[in-house]
N, C-alpha and C positions, 0 to 999 in steps of 0.2 A: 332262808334266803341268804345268798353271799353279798355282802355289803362292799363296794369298792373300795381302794383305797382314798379314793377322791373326796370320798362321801365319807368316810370312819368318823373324821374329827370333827364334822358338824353333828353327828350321830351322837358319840360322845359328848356333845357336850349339851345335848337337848334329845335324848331317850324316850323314849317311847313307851312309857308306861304299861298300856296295853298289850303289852308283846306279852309269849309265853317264857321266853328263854333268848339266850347273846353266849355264844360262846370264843371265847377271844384266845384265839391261840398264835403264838410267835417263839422262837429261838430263842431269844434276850427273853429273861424272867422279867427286867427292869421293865423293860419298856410295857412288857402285859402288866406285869402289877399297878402303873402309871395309869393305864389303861384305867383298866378295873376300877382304880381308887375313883378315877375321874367320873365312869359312868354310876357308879353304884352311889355319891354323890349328888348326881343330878337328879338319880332318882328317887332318893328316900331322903334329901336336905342334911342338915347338920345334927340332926339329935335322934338318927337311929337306931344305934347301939344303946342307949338308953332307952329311948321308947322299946327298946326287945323288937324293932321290927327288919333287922339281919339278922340271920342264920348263917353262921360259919361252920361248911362242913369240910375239914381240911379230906382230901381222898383216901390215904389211909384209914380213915372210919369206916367207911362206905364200904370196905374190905368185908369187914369184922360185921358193921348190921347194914349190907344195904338198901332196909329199909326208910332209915334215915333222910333221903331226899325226898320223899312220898310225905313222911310224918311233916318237915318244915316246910313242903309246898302246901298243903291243908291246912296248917296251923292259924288258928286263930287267936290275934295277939290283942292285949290290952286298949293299945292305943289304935286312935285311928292313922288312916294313910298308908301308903303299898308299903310291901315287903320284897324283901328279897332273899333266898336260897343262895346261898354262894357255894357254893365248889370250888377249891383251889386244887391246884396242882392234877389234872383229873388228867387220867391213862386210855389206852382204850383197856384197860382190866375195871375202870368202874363205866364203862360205856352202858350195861346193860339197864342198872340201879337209876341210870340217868335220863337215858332213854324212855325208859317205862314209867318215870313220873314226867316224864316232856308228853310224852303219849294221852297222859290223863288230867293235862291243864284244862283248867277252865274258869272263866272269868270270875276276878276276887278271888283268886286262889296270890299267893307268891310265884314273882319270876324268877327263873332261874339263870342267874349269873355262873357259868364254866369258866375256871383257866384251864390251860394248858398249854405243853412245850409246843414245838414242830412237831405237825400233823402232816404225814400222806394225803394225798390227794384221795386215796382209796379207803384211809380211818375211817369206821366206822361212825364215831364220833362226830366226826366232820361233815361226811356225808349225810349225816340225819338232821346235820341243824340248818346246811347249807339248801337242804329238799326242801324243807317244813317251811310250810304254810306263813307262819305266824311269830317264826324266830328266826333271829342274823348268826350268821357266824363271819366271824371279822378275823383277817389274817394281819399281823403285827411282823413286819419288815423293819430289818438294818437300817432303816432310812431318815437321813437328819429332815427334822420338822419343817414343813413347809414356813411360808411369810407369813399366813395367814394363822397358824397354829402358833407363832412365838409372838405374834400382837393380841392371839384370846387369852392366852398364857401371861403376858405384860399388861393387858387389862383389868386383870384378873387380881392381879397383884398391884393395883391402883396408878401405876406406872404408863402415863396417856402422852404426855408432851417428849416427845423423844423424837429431837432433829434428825432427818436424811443420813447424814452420816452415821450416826450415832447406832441407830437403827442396823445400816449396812455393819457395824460390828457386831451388835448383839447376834445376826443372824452367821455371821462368820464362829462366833463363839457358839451357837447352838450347832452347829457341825462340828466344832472341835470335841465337845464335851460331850460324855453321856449324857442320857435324855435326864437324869435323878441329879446329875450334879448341874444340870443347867439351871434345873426346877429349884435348885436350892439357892443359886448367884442369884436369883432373879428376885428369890426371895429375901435374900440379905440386900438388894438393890432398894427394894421397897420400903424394907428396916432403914437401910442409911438416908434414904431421902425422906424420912417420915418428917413433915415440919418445916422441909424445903422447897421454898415456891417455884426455883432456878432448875430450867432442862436441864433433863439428863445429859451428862458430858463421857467424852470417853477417861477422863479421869475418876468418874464414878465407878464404872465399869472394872478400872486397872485396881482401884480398891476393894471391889468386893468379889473379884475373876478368883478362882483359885492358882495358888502359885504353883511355879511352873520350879522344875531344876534348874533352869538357869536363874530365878529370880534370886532363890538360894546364895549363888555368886557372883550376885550385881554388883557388887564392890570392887572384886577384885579384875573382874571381865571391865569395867568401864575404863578402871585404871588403863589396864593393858593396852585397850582400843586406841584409849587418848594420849597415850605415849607419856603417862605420869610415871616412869624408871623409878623415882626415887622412893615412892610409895608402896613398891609392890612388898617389899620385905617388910613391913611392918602389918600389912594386913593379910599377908601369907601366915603368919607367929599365929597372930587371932583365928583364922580360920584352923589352923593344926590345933588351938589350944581346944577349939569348938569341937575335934573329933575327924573334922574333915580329910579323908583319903585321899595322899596324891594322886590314885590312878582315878578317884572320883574327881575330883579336880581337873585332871588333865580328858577328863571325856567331856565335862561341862563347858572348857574352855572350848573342844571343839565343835561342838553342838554352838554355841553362840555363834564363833567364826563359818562354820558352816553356814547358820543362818545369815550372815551379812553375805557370805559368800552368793546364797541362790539371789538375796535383794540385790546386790551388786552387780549379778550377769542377768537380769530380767531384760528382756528385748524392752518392754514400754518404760526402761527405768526402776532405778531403786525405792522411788515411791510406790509404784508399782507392784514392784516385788514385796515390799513391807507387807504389803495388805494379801498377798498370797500367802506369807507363812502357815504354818498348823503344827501347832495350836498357834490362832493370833494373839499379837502384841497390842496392845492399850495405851492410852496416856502418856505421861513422862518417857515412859520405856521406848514404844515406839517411836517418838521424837529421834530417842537418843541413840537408838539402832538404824533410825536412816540416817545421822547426822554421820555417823563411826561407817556405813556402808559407803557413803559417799565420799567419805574423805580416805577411803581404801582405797576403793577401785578392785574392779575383779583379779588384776594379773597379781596386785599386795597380799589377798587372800588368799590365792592359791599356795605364794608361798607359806603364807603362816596357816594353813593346813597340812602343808608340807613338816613341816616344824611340831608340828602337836601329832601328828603322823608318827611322827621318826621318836619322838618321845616318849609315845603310847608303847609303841613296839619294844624300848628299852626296858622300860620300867616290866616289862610281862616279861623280859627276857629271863632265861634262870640263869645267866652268866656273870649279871652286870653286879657291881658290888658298891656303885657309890648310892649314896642318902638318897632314895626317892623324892624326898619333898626338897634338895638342893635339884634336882634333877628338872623339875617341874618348877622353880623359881627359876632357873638360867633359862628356860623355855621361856616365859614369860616375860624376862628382862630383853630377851632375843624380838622376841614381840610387840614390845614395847616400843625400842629403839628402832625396827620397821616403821612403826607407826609416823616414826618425826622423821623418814626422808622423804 
């Protein structure tokens, strides 16, 4: 049977034991592996792989004897409690070996867990699990997690009192980030508040978010914003002693100013706009990216893109012969000194 997508995530997270077979197939490996880990979990608890009651049969094997899904669907293991057959990465070249022990399930046997990539609507594979009686096949989509998927997900990880807003960011952040690096922020969310009785804030969040390239040159972008001139040369030195490339430099700057740039021209405002960026901004940062939008204004920004424009192209140019990282300070002090009219 084809399992919707409506339906997958309450599927996954409460399985159906008596099924014969689940086969999960999507484009992103991530997000099927995520998958997989999730349901095959639900279904055999936490101490599986010791009890011997998964079978991991990567599909290359299956090659070479594919007897092998027949042997771990029969097999009878030590301990009590279901089993499961896993398949990973399965082709239609092991369609047949799979097939023919789906064919001969029968109760108290092992079910059989399939991955695999993008399937046709015509695979073979697909087709036989999508027919059958007694097993799902679940198609895995590009698609950021529902609200209801990133609060079993923050449950999950102990993480219950989380204010309205607060909330409206994490599900902002689960659209920015892969579904593996979300699973992990969420997780270091859990670790940092272990022992703290106080909601979650979006300053939690800006701490344990993964950094971004511009986070990299907070120092020297906040300068510039706020029109501190006399500071940029001494945290230019530190940044070149760190390794840092003026043309890396001169792209981060405009990627920050671009960002005030879109908050600055949003029809419903630059608060507005903050919270459209992608990837979103957090805590401190996003304070401090509406405070520097605001006090731009859209027509200031254009020119100081104008300005890291014209500097970008310099620097790439093969003509030009002065110091790149003097070239990328005068930008900067030019930017600066915008800043205070």
């Amino acid at each position: 049977m084809k399992l919707a997508p409506r339906d997958a995530p309450r599927y996954f997270a409460r399985p159906d034991p008596g099924r014969a077979g689940l086969l999960i197939h999507g484009a992103d490996a991530m997000r099927v592996a995520l998958r997989r880990q999730e349901v095959v979990a639900a279904l055999l608890g936490p101490n599986a792989e010791e009890e011997m009651r998964l079978t991991r049969l990567p599909a290359a094997d299956l090659r070479r004897d594919p007897a092998l899904v027949m042997d771990a669907l029969k097999a009878q293991g030590f301990f009590p409690g279901p089993r499961v057959a896993l398949v990973e990465d399965a082709t239609e070249a092991q369609a047949a070996p799979i097939l023919a022990a789906l064919a001969e399930w029968r109760e108290g046997d092992a079910q059989i867990v399939v991955t695999a990539g993008q399937l046709k609507a015509t695979s073979r594979l697909r087709k036989a699990f999508e027919t059958h009686p007694n097993a799902y096949a679940i198609g895995i989509y590009d698609e950021p997690p529902s609200r209801e998927e990133v609060e079993a997900l923050l449950a999950r990880a102990g993480l219950r009192d989380i204010p309205g807003p607060v909330m409206g960011d994490l599900l902002a952040l689960s659209r920015a980030l892969d579904p593996g690096d979300f699973r992990q922020t969420v997780e270091k969310l859990a670790l940092y508040k272990r022992g703290d009785a106080a909601p979650l804030s979006a300053g939690d969040i800006a701490a344990c978010a993964p950094a971004s390239t511009e986070a990299d040159l907070d120092d020297i972008l906040e300068i510039v914003a706020e029109g501190r001139t006399g500071e940029i040369a001494p945290v230019l030195r530190r940044l070149k002693a760190q390794g840092v490339q003026p043309v890396g430099l001169c792209i981060g700057a405009a990627r920050h100013f671009r960002a005030l740039y879109t908050a600055a021209s949003d029809p419903g405002g630059a608060a507005q706009g903050i919270n459209r960026l992608r990837p979103p901004v957090f805590g401190p940062r996003r304070d401090r990216m509406l405070r520097q939008a605001q006090g731009w204004g859209a027509a200031r920004l254009e020119q100081a893109l104008s300005i890291l424009t014209e500097t970008d192209l310099t620097l790439r140019s093969a003509g030009q012969r002065a110091p790149e990282m003097a070239l990328v300070e005068r930008a900067l002090i030019r930017l600066a000194m915008l800043a205070r009219r």
